[in-house]
N, C-alpha and C positions, 0 to 999 in steps of 0.2 A: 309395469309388470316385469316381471325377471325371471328368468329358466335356471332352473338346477344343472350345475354341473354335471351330475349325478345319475342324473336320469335322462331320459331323452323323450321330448315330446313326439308330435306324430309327425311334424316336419323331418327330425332328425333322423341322418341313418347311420349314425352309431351310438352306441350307451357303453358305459362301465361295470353299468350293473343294470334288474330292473327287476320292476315289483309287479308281482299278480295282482290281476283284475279283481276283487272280490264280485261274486254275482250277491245280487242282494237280494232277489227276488225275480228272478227269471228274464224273459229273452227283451220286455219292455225296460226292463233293469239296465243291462247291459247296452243296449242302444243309448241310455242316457249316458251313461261313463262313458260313451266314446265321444259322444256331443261334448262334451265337458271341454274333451279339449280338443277340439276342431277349430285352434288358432295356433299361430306361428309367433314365435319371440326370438329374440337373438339373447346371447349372453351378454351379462354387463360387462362394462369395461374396466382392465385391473385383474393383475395375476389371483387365480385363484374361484375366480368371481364374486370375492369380498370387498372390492377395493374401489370402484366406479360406480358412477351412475348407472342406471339401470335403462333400457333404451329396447323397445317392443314394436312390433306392428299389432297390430288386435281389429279384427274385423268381427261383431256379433251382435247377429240382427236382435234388438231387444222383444221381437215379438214371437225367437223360435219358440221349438215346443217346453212344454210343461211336462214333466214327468211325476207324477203324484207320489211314486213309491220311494223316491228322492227326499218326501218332506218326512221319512223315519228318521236321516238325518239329526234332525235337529230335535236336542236335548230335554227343553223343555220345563228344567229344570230348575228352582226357584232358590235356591241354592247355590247353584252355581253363580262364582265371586266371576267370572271370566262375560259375563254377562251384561246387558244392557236392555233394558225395561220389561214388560207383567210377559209371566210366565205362559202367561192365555193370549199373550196377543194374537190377532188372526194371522198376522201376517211374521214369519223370520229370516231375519238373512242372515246367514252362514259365512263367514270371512276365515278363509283359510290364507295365510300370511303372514312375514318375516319381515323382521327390526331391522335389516339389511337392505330391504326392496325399495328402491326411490318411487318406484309407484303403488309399494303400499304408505308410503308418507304423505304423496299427493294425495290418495283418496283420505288419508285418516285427518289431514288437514283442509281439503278443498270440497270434499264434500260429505264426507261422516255428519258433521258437525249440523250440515242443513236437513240431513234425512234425520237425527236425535231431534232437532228443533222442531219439524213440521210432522215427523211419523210417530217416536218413538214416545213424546211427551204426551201426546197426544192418545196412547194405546196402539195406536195402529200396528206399530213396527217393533222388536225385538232382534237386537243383534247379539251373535251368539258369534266370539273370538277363539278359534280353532288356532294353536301356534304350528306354524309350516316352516319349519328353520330349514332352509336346503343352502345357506352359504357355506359353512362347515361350524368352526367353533365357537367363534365371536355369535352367531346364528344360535347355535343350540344353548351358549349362555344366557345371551337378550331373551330367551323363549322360557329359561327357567327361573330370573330374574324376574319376567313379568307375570307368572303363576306366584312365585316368592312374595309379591307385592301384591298379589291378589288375597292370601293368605292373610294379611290384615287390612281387606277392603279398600287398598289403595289402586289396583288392577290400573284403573281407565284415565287414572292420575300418571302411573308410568307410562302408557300409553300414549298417551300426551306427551308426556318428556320427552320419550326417544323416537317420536315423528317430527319433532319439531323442525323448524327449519335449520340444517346443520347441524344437527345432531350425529348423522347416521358417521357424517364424515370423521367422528372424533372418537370412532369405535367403540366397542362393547366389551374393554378392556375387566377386570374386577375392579376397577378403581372407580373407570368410569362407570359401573353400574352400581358402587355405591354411591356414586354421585346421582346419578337417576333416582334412586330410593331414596333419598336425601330431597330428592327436590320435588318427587312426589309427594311425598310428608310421612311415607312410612313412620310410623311410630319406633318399630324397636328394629334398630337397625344392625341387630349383633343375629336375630332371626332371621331377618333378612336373610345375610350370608350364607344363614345353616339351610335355610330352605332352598335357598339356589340350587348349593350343591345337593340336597338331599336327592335318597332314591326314588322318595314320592313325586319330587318335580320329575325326577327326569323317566318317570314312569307317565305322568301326568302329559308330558310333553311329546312320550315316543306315542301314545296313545292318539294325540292330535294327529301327528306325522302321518301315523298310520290310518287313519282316516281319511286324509286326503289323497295319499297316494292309493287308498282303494278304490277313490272315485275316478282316479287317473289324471289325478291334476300334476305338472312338471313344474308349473308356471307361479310367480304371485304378484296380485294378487288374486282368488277363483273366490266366486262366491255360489253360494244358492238361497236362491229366493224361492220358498214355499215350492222346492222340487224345480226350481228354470235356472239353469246355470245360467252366468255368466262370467264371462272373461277379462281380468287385466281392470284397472283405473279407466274407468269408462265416464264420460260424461257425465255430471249429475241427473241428466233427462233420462239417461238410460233405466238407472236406479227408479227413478219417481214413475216413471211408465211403468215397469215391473212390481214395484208394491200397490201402484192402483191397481194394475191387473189383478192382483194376487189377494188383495181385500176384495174388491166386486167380486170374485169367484169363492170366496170364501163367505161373503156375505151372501151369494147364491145357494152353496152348498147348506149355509142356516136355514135359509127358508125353505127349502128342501124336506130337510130334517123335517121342521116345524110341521109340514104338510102341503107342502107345494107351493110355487111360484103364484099362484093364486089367495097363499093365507091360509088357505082350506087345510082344515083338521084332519089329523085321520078318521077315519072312522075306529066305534069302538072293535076290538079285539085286532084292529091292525095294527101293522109298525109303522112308526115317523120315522125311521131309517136311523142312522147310526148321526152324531152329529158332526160337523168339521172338527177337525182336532185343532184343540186351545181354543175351541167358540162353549 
């Protein structure tokens, strides 16, 4: 995980700049944003904090609270190229994260790969890619390069490229991210280029930005799981705990609906309640 220059989490006591809270839905809202980031990082090392490995402390219990109004979050969207598996799945995680971060490469490398294998193939899981560029330019390039490459279905192929092992070290130059789209397989690689720089990525991109800094994240990588924050490249167990929780409570929330924990129908002229959303 890695801290923005830029901002300052809630360890830190000074900032350059800083962003409002957005309330999202009242005083249970705002308690989640502050959970969010109720851990400490240090900055990477290397001027600027482009230039080093990324190097974090992260303490987070995987069984804090759940905040429901959190899972508005996620997009849901079946459309969306920045995406990974059914639209309905019960369960989503949200990855707010930068081409820069040594520990968003460990987790996109060491354990993405087994939550897609056992959750997302499966239906269970949906991972939905928020870009969080807080390094500065090489950042905000890698972030509109990989929407760029999303734009002809290749997204999770660059993704792959520039988490690879060594990659991050050989920067996010234009050369080297025509090289990324090259070895993703991007198809037309002169669009590529236009879409990088266009207004839509980097409206596309300030959009992610801002998303996460409303939920108060400083850090990457932050995710949410079906409204349960969590912090930093965490364990694979952490992940796998959080999406079983978050299917049993969603698969609770069905039967619910349905007519109780019991099966039991409603009766005529009552309601089965509202059902979990994406069930």
């Amino acid at each position: 995980m890695s801290k923005s220059t830029s901002t300052s989490g809630p360890a830190s006591g000074t900032a350059s700049r800083s962003k409002p809270i957005m309330i999202v839905s009242g005083v249970a809202v705002a308690a989640a944003l502050l959970g969010l980031v109720s851990y400490t990082a240090t900055k990477p090392s290397g001027s600027g904090g482009d230039g080093g490995a990324s190097v974090a402390e992260v303490s987070v219990d995987p069984t804090a609270g759940v905040y429901p109004e959190l899972e508005a979050y996620a997009r849901r969207d079946a459309s969306d190229k920045l995406a990974l598996g059914r639209a309905d799945a019960p369960v989503v995680l949200i990855e707010y994260a930068d081409f820069k971060c040594g520990y968003c490469g460990k987790f996109a490398r060491d354990t993405e790969p087994a939550l897609v294998k056992k959750y997302v193939e499966g239906g269970t899981l949906r991972i939905e890619w928020r870009n969080f560029p807080i390094f500065g330019e090489e950042s905000e390039a890698a972030a509109r390069a990989s929407w760029a490459a999303g734009q002809q279905g290749r997204f999770w192929e660059f993704h792959r490229a520039a988490y690879a092992e060594g990659a991050k070290e050989k920067g996010f130059g234009k050369e080297r991210l025509a090289a990324l789209g090259r070895q993703a397989g991007v198809g037309d690689l002169a669009r590529f280029a236009r879409d990088t720089d266009s207004a839509a990525a980097r409206a596309a991109v300030s959009a992610d930005k801002e998303q996460g800094y409303s939920l108060g994240a400083t850090s990457t990588p932050s995710f949410l799981i079906n409204g349960r924050p969590i912090a930093g490249a965490q364990p694979t167990e952490t992940f796998t705990r959080a999406i079983d929780a978050a299917a049993k409570a969603a698969e609770a929330t069905g039967r619910k609906a349905a007519g109780g924990e019991s099966g039991e129908k409603p009766k005529s002229g009552e309601s089965g309640g509202k059902p979990a959303a994406g069930r």
